[in-house]
C-alpha positions in Angstrom: 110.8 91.8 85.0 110.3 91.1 88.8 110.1 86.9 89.3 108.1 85.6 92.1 111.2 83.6 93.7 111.1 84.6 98.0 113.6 86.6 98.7 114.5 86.0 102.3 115.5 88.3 104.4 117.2 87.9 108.1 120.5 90.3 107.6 119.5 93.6 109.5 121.2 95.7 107.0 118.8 94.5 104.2 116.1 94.7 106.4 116.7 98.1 107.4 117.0 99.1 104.3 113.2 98.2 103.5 112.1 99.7 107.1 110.8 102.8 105.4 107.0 104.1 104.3 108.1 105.5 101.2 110.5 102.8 100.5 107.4 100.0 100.7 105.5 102.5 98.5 108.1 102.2 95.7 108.7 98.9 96.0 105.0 98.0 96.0 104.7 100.6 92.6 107.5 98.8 91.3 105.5 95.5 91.3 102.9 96.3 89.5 105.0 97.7 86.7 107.2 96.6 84.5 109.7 99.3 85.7 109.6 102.5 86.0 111.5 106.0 86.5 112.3 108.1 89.2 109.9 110.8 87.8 107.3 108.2 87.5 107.7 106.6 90.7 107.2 110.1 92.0 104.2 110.9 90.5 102.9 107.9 91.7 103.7 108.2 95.6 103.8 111.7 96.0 107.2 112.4 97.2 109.7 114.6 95.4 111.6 113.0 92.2 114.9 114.3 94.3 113.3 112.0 97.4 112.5 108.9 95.2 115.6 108.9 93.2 117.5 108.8 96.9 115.1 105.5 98.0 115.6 104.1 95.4 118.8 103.9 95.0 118.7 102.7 99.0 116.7 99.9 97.5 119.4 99.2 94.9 122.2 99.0 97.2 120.7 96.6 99.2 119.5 94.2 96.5 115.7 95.1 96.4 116.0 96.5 92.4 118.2 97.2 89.7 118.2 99.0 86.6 116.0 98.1 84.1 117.1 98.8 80.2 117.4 102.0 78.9 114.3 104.0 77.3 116.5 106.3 75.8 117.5 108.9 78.0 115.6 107.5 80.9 117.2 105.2 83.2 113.9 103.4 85.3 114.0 101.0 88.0 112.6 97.5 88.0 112.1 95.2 91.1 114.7 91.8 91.5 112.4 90.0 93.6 108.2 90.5 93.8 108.4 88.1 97.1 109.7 89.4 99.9 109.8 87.6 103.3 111.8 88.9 106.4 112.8 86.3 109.3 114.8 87.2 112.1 117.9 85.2 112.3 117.2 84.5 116.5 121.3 83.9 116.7 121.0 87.8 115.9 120.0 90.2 118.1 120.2 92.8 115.2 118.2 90.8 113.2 115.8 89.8 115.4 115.2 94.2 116.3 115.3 95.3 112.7 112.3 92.4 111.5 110.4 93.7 114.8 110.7 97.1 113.4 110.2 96.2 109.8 107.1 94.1 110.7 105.8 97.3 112.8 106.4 99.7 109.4 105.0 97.1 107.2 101.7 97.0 109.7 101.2 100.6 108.9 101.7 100.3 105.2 99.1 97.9 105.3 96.8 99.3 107.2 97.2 102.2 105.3 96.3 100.5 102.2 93.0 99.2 103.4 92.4 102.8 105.2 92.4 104.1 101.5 89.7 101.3 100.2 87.8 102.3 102.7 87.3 105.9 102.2 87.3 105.2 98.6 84.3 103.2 98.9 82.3 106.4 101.0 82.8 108.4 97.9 82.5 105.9 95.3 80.2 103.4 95.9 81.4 99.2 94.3 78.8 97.3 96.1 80.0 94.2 93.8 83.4 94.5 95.0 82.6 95.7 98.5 80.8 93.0 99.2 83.5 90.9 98.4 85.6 92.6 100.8 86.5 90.9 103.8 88.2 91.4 107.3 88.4 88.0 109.4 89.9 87.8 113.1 89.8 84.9 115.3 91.5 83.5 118.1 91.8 79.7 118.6 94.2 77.1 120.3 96.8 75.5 118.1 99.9 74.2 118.5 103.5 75.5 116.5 102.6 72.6 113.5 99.4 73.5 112.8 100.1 78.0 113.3 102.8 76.6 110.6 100.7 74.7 108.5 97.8 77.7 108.5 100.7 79.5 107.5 101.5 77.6 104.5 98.2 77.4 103.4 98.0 81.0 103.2 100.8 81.5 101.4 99.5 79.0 99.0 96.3 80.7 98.3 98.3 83.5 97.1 100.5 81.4 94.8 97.0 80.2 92.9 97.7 83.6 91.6 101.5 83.2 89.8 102.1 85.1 86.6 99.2 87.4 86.0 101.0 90.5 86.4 103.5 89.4 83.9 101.2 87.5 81.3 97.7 89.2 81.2 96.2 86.7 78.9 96.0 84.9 82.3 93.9 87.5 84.2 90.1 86.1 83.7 87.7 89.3 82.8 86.2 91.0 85.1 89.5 90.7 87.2 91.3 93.3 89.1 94.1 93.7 91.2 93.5 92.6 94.9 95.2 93.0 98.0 95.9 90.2 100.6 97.2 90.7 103.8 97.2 88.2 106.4 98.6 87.8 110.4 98.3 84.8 112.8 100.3 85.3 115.5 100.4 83.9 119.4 97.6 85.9 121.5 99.8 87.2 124.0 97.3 88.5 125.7 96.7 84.7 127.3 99.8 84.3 127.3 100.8 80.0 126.9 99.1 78.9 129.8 97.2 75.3 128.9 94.5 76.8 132.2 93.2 79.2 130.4 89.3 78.8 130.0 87.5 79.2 126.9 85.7 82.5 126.7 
């Protein structure tokens, strides 16, 4: 079973390695099961058993999952790590190109995601759950400590959360699995002027 200890990642190898759509399919599968095969892992992302089997033995290599136990004949996957976090390692220009190229993939994987809630919800109407549904942008003035701390206190909304894929006697009914993605970032588009007006 998959723990919830970070797995950091700067070397561009390893993130390479994870810089794939079908590859962030898996892996996301792969964390909300206890393992599973190539077969299964197929069915569920809609590739070719032949394609899976070759990602995820990519994945393997490079320290993302290993082999769970046996279920007689079949030999499934299981993930090492259900946190992930890639940094670029700035002393590395290699590093710093593969996170940029990760973080772009990882964009469209998301984006993806919330692409399919949507057009779920036009053909199957949750109002409950819809209208708990929420997409937030904003653009403020902070300084590096407090982008940092907003950082941290995202992360830590998501830790609230520990354990309830492995122990469902924690998940509260009515409960359902739930995406969160979340960016802050410098607006570029201001660029780090201190002139700039508020609009």
């Amino acid at each position: 079973m998959a723990d919830d200890q970070i797995d950091n990642i700067s070397d561009p190898q390893r993130v390479r390695a994870m810089t794939h759509p079908t590859r962030l399919r898996l892996m996301d599968y792969l964390g909300t099961v206890p393992d599973a095969t190539a077969t299964e892992c197929a069915d569920h992302v809609g590739e070719s058993v032949a394609s899976c089997s070759f990602h995820l033995r990519m994945l393997a290599k490079y320290g993302f999952i290993e082999r769970a136990p046996s279920r007689g004949r079949e030999k499934p996957w299981r993930l090492i790590s259900r946190a992930r976090s890639a940094r670029p390692d700035f002393e590395d220009r290699d590093s710093v190109q593969a996170v940029a190229a990760f973080s772009l993939t990882h964009l469209e994987h998301q984006v993806g995601l919330m692409r399919d809630w949507l057009q779920y919800q036009v053909h199957h109407e949750d109002p409950e759950w819809a209208g708990v549904t929420t997409q937030t942008s904003a653009l403020m003035w902070m300084t590096r400590e407090e982008l940092s701390e907003v950082a941290t206190q995202l992360n830590s909304i998501a830790d609230r959360f520990d354990g309830r894929w492995e122990d469902p006697s924690k998940r509260p009914a009515g409960s359902r699995p739930v995406r969160m993605y979340a960016m802050t970032f410098p607006d570029q588009e201001h660029g780090e002027r201190d002139d700039v007006e508020a609009k």
